[in-house]
C-alpha positions in Angstrom: 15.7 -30.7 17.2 12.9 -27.9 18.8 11.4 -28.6 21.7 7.6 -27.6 21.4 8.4 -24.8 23.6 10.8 -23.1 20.3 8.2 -24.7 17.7 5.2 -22.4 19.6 7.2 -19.5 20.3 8.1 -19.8 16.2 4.6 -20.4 15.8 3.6 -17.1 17.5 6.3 -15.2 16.5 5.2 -16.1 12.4 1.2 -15.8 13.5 1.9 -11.8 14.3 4.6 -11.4 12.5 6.0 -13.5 9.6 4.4 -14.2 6.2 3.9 -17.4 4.1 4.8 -16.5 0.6 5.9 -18.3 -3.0 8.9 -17.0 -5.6 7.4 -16.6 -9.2 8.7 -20.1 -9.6 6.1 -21.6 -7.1 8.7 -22.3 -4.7 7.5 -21.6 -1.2 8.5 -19.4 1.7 8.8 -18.2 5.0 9.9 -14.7 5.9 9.7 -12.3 8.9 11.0 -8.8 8.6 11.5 -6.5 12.0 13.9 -4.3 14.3 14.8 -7.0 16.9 18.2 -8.2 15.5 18.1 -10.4 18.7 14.5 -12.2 17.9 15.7 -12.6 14.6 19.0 -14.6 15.5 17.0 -16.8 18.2 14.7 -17.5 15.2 17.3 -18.0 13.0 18.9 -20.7 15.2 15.6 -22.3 16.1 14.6 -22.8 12.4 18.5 -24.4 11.9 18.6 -23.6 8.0 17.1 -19.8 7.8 19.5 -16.8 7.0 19.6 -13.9 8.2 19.8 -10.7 6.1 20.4 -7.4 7.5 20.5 -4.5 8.8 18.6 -2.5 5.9 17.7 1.0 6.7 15.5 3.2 4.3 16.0 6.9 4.1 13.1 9.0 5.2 13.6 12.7 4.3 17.0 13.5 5.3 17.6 10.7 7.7 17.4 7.1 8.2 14.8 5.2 9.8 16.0 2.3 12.8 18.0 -0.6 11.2 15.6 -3.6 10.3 16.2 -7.3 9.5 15.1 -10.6 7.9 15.0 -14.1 8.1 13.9 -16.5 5.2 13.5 -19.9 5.1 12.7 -21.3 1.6 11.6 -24.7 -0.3 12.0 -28.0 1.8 13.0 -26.3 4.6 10.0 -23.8 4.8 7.5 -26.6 3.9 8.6 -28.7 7.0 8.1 -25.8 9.3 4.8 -25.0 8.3 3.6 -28.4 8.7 5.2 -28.1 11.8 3.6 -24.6 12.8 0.2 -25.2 11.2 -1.4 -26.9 14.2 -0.8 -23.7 16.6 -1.9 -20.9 13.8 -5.2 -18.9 13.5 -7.1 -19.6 10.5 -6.1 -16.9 8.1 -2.5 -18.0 8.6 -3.8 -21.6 8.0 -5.0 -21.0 5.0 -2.2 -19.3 3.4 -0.2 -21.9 4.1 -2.6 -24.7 2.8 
């Protein structure tokens, strides 16, 4: 179980960061994409039932840019932590999540 230290620290972490999303099914989403492989696993554990996906890199030119990663939490599992979350985000988050 978070404490509400980890739920806030998610909280701000998806605010600036993450995005609230649905497949083409209607099923909903979490994600957060970024460099920090070691936000990403604290994240990851915090959440419980996230993956994480990773490292991508994208060729720019004739080289590759820095390694990036993801986490996702989908369905149930994404619904329950944006009820959880809701209460500490701005309003533009708020509303994509309504």
């Amino acid at each position: 179980m978070p404490t509400l230290t980890e739920i806030a620290w998610v909280a701000g972490l998806l605010e600036g960061e993450g995005s609230f999303l649905a497949t083409k099914y209607g099923s909903p989403f979490v994600t957060i994409q970024m460099n920090d492989k070691d936000v990403l696993v604290r994240l990851r554990d915090i959440l419980g039932v996230a993956k994480l996906y990773g490292p991508y890199r994208h060729r720019r030119g004739t080289s590759f840019d820095t390694p990036h990663y993801r986490v996702t939490a989908y369905s149930a599992s994404a619904i329950a932590w944006m009820l959880t979350i809701w209460p500490f985000m701005g309003v533009r988050r708020r509303a994509k999540i309504s």
